[in-house]
C-alpha positions as CSV (number, residue, x, y, z in Angstrom):
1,X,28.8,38.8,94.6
2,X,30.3,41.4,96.5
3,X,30.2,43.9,93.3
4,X,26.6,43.0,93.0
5,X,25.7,43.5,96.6
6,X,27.2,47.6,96.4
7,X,25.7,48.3,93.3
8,X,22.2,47.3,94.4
9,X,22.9,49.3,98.2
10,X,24.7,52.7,96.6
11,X,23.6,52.6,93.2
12,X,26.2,52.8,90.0
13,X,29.0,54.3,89.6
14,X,28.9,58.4,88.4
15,X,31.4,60.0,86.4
16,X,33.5,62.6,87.3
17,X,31.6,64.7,85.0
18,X,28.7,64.3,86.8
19,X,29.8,66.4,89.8
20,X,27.9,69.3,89.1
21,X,24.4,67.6,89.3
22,X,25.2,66.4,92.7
23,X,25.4,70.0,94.6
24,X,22.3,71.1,95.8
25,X,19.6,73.7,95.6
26,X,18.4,75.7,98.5
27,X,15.5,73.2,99.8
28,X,17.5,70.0,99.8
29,X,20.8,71.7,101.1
30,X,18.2,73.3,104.0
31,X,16.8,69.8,104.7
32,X,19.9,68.4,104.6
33,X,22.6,70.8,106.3
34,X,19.9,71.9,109.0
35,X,18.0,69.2,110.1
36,X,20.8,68.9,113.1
37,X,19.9,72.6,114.1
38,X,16.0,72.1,113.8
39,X,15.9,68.7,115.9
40,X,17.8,70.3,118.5
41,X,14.5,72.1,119.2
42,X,13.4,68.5,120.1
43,X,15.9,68.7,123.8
44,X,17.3,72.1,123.9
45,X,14.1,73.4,125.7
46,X,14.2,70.4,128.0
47,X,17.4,70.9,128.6
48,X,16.8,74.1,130.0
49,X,13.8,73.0,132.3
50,X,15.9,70.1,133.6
51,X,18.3,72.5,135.8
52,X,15.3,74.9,136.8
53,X,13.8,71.8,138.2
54,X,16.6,71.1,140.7
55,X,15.3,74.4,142.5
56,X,11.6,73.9,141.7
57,X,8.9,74.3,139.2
58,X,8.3,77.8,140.3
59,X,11.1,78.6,138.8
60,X,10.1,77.4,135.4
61,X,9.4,81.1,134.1
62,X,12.6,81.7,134.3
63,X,13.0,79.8,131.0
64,X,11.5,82.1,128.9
65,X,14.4,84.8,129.6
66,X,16.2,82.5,129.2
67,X,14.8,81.6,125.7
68,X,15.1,85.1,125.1
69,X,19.1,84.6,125.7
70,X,19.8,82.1,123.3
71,X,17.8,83.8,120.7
72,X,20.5,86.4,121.0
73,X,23.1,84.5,120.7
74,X,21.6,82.3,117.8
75,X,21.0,85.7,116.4
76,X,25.3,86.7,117.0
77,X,26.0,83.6,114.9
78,X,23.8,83.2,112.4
79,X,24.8,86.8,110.9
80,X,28.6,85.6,112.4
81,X,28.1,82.5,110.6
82,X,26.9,84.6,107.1
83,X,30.2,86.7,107.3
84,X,31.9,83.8,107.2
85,X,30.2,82.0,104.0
86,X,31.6,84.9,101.8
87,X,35.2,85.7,103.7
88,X,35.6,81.9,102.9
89,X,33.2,80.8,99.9
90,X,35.3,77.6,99.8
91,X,33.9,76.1,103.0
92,X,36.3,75.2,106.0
93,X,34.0,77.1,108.4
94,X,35.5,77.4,112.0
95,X,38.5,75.4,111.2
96,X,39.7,77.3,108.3
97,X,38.8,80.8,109.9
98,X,40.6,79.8,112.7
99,X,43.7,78.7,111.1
100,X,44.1,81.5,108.8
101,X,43.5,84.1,111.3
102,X,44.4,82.8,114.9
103,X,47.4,80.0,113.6
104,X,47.7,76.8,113.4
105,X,47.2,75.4,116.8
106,X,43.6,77.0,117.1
107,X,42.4,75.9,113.7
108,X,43.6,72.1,114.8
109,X,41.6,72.8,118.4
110,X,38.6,73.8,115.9
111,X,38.8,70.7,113.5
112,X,39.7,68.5,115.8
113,X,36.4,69.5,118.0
114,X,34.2,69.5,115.4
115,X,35.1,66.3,113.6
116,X,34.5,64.7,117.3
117,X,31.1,66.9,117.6
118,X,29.8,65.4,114.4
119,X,30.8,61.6,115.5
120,X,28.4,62.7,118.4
121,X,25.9,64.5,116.4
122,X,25.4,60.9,115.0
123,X,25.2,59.0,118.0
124,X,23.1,62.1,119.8
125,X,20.8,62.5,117.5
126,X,19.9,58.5,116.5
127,X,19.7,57.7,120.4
128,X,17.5,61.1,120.9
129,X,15.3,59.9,117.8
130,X,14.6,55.9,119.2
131,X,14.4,57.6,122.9
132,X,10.9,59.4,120.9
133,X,9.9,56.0,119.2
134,X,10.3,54.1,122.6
135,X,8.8,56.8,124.5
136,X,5.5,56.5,121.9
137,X,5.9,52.7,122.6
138,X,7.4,51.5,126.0
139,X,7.9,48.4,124.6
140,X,11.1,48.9,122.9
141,X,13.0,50.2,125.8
142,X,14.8,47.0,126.0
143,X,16.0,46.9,122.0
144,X,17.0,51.0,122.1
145,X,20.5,49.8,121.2
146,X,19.5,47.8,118.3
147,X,17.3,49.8,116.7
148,X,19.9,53.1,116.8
149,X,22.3,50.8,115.3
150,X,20.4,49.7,112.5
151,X,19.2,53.7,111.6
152,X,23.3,54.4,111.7
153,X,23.8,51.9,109.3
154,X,20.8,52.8,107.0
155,X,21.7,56.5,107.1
156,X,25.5,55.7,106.6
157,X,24.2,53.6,103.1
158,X,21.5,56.4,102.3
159,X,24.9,59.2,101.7
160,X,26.9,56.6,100.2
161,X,24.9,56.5,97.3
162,X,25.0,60.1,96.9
163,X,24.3,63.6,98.0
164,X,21.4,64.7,95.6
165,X,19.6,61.1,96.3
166,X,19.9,61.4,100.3
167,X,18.8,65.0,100.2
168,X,15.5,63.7,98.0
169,X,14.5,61.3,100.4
170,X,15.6,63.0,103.9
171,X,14.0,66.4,102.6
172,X,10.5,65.3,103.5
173,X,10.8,63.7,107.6
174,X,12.1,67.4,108.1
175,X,10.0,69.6,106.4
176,X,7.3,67.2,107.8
177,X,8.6,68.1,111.1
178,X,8.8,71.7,110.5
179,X,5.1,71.7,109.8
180,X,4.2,69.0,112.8
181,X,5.9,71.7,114.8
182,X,4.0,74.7,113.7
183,X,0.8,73.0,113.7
184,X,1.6,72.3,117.8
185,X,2.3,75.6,118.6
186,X,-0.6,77.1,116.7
187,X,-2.6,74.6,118.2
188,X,-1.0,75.0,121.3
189,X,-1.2,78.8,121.5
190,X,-4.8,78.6,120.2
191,X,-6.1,76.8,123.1
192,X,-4.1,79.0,125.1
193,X,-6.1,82.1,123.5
194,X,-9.4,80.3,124.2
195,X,-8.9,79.4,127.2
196,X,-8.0,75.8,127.1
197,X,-5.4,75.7,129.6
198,X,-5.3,76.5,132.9
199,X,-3.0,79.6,133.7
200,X,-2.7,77.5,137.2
201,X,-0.4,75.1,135.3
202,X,2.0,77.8,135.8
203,X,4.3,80.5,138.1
204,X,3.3,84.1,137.1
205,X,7.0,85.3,135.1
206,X,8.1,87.4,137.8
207,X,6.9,85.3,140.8
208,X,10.2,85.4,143.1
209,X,12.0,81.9,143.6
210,X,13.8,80.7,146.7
211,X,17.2,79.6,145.6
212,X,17.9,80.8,142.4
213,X,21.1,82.4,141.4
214,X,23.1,84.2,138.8
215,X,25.3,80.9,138.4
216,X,22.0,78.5,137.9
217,X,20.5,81.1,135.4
218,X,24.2,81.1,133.5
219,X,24.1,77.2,133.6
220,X,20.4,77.1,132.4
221,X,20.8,79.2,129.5
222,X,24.4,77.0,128.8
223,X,22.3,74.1,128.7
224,X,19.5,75.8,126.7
225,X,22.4,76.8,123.9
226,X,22.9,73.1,123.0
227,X,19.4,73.9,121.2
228,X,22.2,76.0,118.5
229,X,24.8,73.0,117.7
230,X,24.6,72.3,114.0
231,X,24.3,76.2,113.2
232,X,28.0,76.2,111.8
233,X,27.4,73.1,109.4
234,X,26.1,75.0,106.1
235,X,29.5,77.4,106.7
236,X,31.5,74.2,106.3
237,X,29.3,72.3,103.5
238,X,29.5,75.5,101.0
239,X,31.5,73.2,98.3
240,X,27.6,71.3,97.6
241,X,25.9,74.1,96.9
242,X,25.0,74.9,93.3
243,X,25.8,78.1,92.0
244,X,26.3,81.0,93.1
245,X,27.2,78.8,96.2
246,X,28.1,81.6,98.8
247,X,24.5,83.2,98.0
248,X,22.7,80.1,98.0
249,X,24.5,79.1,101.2
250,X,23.9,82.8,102.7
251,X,19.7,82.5,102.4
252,X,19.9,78.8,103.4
253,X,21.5,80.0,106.7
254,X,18.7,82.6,107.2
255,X,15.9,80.8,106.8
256,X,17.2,77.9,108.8
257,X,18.0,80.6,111.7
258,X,14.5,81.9,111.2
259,X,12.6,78.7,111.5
260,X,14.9,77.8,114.2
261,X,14.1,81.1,116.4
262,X,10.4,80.4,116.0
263,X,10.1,76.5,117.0
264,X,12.8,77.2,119.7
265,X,10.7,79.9,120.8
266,X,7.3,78.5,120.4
267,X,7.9,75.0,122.6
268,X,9.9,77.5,125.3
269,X,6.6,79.0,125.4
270,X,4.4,76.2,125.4
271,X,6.5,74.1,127.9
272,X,6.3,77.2,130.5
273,X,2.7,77.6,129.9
274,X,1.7,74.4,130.1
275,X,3.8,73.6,133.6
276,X,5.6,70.5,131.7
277,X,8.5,69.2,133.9
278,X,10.6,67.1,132.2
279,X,10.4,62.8,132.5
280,X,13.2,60.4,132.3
281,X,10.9,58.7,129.8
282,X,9.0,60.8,128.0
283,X,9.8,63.8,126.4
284,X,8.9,67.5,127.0
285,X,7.6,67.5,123.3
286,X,5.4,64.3,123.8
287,X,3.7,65.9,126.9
288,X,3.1,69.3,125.1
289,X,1.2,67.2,122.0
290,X,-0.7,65.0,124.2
291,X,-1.6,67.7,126.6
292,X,-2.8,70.0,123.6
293,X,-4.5,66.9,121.1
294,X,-4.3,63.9,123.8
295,X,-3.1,60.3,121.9
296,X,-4.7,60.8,118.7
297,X,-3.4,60.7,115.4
298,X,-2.0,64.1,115.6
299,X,0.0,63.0,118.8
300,X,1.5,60.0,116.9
301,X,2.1,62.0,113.7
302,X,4.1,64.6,115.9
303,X,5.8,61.8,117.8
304,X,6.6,59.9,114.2
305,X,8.1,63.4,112.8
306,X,10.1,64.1,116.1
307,X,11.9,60.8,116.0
308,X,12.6,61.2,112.5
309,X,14.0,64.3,112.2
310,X,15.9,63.3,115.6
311,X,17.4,60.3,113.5
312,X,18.1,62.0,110.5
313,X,20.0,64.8,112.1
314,X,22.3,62.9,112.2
315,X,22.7,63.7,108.5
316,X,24.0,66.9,109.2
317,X,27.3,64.7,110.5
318,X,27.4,63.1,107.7
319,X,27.3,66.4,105.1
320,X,30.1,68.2,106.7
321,X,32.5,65.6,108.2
322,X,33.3,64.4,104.7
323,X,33.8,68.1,104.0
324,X,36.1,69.1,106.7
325,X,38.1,65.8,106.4
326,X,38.8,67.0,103.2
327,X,40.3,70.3,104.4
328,X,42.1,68.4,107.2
329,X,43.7,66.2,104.5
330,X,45.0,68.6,101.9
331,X,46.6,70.1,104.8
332,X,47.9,66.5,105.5
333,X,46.6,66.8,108.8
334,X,44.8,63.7,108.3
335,X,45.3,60.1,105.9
336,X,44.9,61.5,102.1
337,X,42.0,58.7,101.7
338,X,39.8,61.4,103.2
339,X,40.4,62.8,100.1
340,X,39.2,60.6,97.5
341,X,35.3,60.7,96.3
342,X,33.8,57.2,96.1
343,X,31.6,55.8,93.0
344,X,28.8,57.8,93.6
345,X,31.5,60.8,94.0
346,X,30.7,61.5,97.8
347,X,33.9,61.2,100.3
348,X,33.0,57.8,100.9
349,X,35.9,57.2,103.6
350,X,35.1,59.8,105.6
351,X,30.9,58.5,105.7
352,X,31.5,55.0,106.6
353,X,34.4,56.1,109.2
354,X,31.6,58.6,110.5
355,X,29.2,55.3,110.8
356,X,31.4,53.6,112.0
357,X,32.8,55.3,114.6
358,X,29.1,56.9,115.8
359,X,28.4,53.1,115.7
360,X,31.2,52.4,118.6
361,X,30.4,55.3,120.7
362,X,26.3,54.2,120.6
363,X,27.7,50.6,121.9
364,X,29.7,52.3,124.3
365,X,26.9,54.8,126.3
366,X,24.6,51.3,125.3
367,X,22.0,54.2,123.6
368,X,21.8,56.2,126.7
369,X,23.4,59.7,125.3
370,X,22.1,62.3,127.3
371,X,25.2,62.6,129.4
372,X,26.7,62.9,125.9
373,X,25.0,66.5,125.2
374,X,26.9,68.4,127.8
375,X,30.0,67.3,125.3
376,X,28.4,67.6,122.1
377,X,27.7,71.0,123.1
378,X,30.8,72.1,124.6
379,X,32.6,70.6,121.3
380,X,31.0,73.4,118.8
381,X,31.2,76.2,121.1
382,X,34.7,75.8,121.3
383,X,35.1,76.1,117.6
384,X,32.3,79.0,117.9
385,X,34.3,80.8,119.6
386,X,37.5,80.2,118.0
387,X,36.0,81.2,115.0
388,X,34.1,84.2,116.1
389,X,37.6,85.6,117.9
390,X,39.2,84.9,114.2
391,X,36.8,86.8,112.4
392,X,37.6,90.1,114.8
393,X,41.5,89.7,113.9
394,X,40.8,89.6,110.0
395,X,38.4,92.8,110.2
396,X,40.7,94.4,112.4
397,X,43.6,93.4,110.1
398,X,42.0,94.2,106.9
399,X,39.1,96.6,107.8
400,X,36.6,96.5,104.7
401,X,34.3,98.6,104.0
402,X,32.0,98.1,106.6
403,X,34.5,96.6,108.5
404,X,33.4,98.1,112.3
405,X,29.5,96.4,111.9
406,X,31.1,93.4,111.2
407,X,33.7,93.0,114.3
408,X,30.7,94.3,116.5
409,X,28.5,91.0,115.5
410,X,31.7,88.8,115.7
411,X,32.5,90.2,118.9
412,X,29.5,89.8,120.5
413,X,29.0,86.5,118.8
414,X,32.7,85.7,120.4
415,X,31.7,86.6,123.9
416,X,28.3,84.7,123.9
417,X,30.0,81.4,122.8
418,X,33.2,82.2,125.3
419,X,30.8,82.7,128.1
420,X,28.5,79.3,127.1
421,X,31.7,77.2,126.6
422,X,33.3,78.8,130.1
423,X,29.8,77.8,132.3
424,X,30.0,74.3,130.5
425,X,33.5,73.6,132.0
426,X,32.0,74.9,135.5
427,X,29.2,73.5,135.4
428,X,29.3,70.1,133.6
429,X,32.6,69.2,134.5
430,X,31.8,65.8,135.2
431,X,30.5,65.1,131.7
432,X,33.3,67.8,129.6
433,X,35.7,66.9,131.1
434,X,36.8,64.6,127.9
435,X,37.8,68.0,126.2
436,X,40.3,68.0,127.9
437,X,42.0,64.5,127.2
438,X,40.5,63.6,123.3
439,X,41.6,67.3,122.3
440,X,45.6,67.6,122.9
441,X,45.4,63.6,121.8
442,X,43.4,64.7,118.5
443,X,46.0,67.5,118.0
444,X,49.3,65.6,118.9
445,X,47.5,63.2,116.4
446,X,47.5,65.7,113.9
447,X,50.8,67.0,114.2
448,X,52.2,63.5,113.6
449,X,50.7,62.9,110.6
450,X,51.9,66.3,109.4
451,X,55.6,65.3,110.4
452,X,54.8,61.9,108.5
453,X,54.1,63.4,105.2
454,X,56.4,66.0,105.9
455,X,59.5,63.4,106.0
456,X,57.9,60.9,103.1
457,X,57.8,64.0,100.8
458,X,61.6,65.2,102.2
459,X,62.9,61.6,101.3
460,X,61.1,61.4,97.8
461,X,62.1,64.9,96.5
462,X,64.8,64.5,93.8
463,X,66.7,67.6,94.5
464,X,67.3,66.1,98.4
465,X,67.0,62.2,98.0
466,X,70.2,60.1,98.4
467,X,71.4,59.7,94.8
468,X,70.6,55.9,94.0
469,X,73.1,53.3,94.5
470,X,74.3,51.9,90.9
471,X,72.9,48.3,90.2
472,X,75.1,45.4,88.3
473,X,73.8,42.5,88.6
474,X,70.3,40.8,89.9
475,X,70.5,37.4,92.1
476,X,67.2,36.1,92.8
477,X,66.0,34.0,94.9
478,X,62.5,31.5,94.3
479,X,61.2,29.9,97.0
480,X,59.8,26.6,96.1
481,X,57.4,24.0,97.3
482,X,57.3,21.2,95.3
483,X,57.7,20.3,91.2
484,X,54.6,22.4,90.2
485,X,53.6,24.2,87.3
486,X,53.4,27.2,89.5
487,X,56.9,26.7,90.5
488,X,57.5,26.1,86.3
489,X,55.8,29.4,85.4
490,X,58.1,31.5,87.9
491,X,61.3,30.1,87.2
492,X,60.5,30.8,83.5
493,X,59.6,33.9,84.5
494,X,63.1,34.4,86.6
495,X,65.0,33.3,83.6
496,X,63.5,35.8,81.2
497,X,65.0,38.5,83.4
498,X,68.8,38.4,82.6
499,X,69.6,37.4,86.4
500,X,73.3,36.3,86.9
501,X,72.5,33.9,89.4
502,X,69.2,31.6,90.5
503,X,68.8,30.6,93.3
504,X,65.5,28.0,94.4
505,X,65.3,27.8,98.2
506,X,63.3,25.2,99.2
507,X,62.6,24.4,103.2
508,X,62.3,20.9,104.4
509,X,60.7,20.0,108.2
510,X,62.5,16.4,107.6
511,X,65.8,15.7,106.1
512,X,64.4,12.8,104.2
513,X,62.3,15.2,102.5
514,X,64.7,17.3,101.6
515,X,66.9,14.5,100.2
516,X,63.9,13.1,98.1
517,X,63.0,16.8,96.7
518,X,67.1,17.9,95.9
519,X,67.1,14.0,93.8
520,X,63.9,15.1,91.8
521,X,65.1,18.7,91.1
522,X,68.7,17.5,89.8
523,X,66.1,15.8,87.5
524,X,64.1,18.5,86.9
525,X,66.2,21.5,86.6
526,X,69.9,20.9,86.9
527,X,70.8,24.0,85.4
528,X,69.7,25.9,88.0
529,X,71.2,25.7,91.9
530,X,68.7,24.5,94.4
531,X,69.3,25.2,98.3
532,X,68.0,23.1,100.9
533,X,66.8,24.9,104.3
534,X,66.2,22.4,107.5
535,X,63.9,23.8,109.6
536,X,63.6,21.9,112.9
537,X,60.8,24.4,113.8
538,X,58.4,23.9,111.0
539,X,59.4,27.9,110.5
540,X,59.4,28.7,106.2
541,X,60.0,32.5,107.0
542,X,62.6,32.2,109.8
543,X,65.4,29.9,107.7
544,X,64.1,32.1,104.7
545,X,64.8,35.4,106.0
546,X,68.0,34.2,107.4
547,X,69.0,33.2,103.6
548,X,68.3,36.0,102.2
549,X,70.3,38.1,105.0
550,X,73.4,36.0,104.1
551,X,72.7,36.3,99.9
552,X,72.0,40.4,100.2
553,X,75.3,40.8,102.2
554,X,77.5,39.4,99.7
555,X,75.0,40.7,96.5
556,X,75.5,44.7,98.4
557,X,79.8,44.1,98.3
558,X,79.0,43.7,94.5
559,X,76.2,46.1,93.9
560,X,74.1,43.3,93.2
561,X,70.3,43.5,93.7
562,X,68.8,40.5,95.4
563,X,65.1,39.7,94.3
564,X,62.9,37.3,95.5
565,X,60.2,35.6,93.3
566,X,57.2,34.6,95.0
567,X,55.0,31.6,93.1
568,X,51.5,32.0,94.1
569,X,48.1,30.2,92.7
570,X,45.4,32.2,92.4
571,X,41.9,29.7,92.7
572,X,39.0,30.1,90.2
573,X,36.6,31.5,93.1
574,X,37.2,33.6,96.1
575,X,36.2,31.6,98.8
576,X,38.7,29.0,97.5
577,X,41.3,31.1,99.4
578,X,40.4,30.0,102.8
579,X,41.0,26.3,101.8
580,X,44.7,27.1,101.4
581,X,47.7,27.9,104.2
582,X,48.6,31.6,102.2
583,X,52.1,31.0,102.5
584,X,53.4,33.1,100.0
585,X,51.3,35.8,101.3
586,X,53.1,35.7,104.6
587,X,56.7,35.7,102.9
588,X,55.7,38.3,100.7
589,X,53.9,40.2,103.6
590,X,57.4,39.7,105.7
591,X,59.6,41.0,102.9
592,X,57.8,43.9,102.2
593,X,59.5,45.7,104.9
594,X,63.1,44.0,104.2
595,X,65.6,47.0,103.0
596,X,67.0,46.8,99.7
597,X,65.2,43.2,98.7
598,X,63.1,43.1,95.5
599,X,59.7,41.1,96.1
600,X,57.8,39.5,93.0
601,X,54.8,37.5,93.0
602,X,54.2,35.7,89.9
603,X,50.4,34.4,89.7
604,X,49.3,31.1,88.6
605,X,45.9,31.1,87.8
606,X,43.9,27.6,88.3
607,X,41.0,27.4,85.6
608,X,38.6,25.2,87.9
């Protein structure tokens, strides 16, 4: 049933062979790897309106330098971001730029940020995306928890069944948005042109403001930058590109920079214009469509798009974490499962972790994440910047042809992001101040899982292993519950193997039971020695264990190897299980980490 119930969510399985048709062409990996980027358009502006506010709405104009601003610095990293696609065609992105080039420690700081950034671009972007449903219909307010659970979970199924089949389907809510958008602004400007709105809405740019400072403007344009997180995730996800990869990745990058420069640009514009001050309820992009088409259709299909593109950002989490888990675990930074492609040959381990763990953090903030974007922020300019500064050491180690250009745009992409991450730690303190606990933890982390694999590979090499102790005998030892043909079928089995000595333990909570069951076994088996355990405590594993201590002392003098023989019945069905006390799974589960004691579990397998 279980089988039946994955095949019919993911699909069937895909043979390794079939790899190749599962990368991606330009307009799925741009729908896919960018829709984080694009729906940031949906809050980055509002962002940047919400700290003007605290000194008034006269001070609104001051937005659009400040729009200006982070079109600079998308500008740094987008041609930063291109450099890096072919210095490192293999993907990696910040984290393997920054290990290569800075050392270890930094390329940990940058995986370790961006692994937690894209558990947040999940949550983020799923809460942002039912905060536009419920703020279309004030109804659901009260379910905003439940309904950003249940678009985690579809989204987490849509990528296990595979890349190529996500990217079909989430391809059109963001190119659908993409339009939506333009046709606002173009609307939006149009009635501008015409006349439509009211240049009263507004403070002239220029118009001096009581108040305002250097440190505010910094702050504004650091909250206005979280409009740029999910720039660096087509750097990371190069790997699912079809061929030529690096080129295909390279364009995909530009046009998503370009369209991202225009919206950005566009609602900055039209926010200013139109006077919109940012609600707790209702979003800067709902006011600019119903101020420019009122609640129509067009409102609705804007508002539909928004929230969809705001959900399926979250998609962009999902495309690279896989990816960078990957790199973290053939480093052996992180467990190897990160490694191994699932049955529709995406690194299933590191989606449904992804879900899982977005799904915690959306129970945790109860759907309300907009203290989260201070943090979500603050976690890719940190590997911005580590990556930028690690791109100026390899052109100033290698210097290429061309070499100056290049540490110019990575320098000035490396200050931007230095600057945005430094007036995030002064400014937002209260909400970044995480960083500071969940990064040496992820790092320590790390590091102990690298000392792990580390010592397991020391102690299984050959050339430096203990050479093995000689064996000469085999005692075994089969614990038994009664006369059973499960009992039968091991003790066979324990005879077929040569041992010089059998030993059945069997473990009595009366003593008249244990009288009645040695009388039946001299019966039975007389040929083989029984031992009879009282156990006053109703204990199996305690007397158990304490046997088999006394029987591996004597069996080591001898260079004998003590195994134990586990009878187990396996039922018919599955469910049967839970009728049935396990026992020999708990010995067997107990043994497992006894030194030098051989566990076997023979199955008996019932037929009804």
């Amino acid at each position: 049933m279980v089988s039946t119930l994955k095949r019919w969510l993911i699909g069937r399985p895909l043979k390794s062979t079939e790899l190749g048709e599962q990368r991606l062409n330009k307009k799925k990996a741009l729908a896919i790897l960018s829709s984080d980027a694009l729906s940031s358009v949906a809050y980055g502006p509002e962002q940047i309106l919400l700290v003007l506010i605290t000194i008034s709405a006269a001070a609104f104009w001051y937005s659009i330098p400040i729009g200006m601003g982070v079109l600079v610095l998308l500008l740094a990293l987008i041609l930063s971001y291109r450099q890096i696609i072919f210095a490192y065609p293999h993907g990696g992105g910040a984290y393997v730029v920054s290990k290569q080039n800075l050392g270890t420690y930094p390329g940990l700081i940058a995986g370790g940020s961006l692994l937690v950034d894209y558990i947040l671009t999940v949550a983020v972007s799923v809460s942002a995306g039912t905060d536009a449903i419920t703020s279309a219909f004030p109804a659901l307010h009260a379910h905003t928890v439940s309904i950003a659970v249940v678009f985690v979970i579809l989204i987490t199924i849509l990528n296990l069944r595979g890349l190529t089949e996500s990217a079909s389907i989430l391809a059109y809510p963001v190119y659908l948005f993409v339009l939506a958008l333009f046709i606002l602004i173009g609307a939006g400007l149009y009635n501008i042109l015409t006349g439509g709105v009211s240049p009263g809405l507004h403070a002239p740019i220029g118009t001096p403001v009581a108040g305002i400072s250097l440190f505010l403007l910094l702050r504004a344009f650091a909250s206005g930058s979280s409009a740029l997180t999910g720039v660096e995730a087509i750097s990371n996800a190069i790997p699912n590109f079809k061929d030529p990869a690096p080129n295909n990745a390279a364009k995909t990058l530009m046009a998503m920079g370009a369209i991202l420069a225009l919206l950005f640009s566009g609602i900055v514009f039209l926010a200013y214009y139109y006077g919109i001050v940012p609600k707790a309820e209702v979003t800067v992009v709902s006011q600019i469509a119903e101020q420019t088409f009122g609640r129509n259709f067009m409102y609705f299909f804007i508002q539909g798009t928004t929230a969809l593109i705001l959900i399926l950002a979250a998609n962009t989490g999902y495309s690279a974490f896989p990816l960078l888990a990957v790199n973290l675990a053939k480093d052996k930074f992180i467990p190897r499962m990160f490694t191994v492609r699932g049955d529709r040959l995406g690194y299933s381990n590191g989606i449904i972790i992804l879900g899982f763990l977005s799904i915690l953090l959306i129970l945790a903030s109860k759907g309300q994440t907009e203290e989260l974007i201070p943090l979500y922020a603050v976690g890719v300019f940190i590997p911005f910047t580590l990556s930028q500064t690690g791109m100026m050491i390899k052109w100033i180690r290698q210097k290429p042809e061309g070499w100056v250009l290049k540490l110019i745009i990575n320098t000035t992409g490396a200050l931007i992001s230095f600057t945005v991450t430094m007036m995030f730690f002064l400014t937002k303190l209260a909400q970044v101040w995480p960083v500071f606990v969940f990064l040496p933890l992820i790092v320590y982390l790390f590091n102990r899982i690298k000392k792990h694999y580390e010592a397991v590979s020391e102690q299984l090499r050959l050339t430096t292993c203990e050479p093995a102790v000689p064996i000469e005998g085999n005692v075994v030892i089969l614990p038994v519950a009664g006369l059973t043909h499960v009992v039968e079928h091991s003790l066979n089995y324990a005879k077929s193997l040569s041992a010089d000595q059998i030993i059945a333990v069997f473990v009595p909570f009366e003593r008249e039971a244990g009288a009645q069951f040695e009388e039946k076994w001299s019966k039975w088996q007389p040929d083989v020695r029984l031992v009879t355990l009282h156990s006053p405590y109703r204990s199996i594993i305690q007397p158990l264990s304490k046997f088999i201590d006394v029987v591996q002392r004597k069996a080591s003098e001898s260079h004998y190897q003590v195994t134990v023989i586990i009878p187990q019945f396996i039922p018919k069905k599955g469910w049967h299980n839970i009728l049935h006390n396990q026992t020999s799974f708990m010995i067997r589960a107990h043994l497992l980490y006894r030194k030098d004691v051989i566990v076997t579990t023979v199955p008996y397998h019932l037929k009804k």
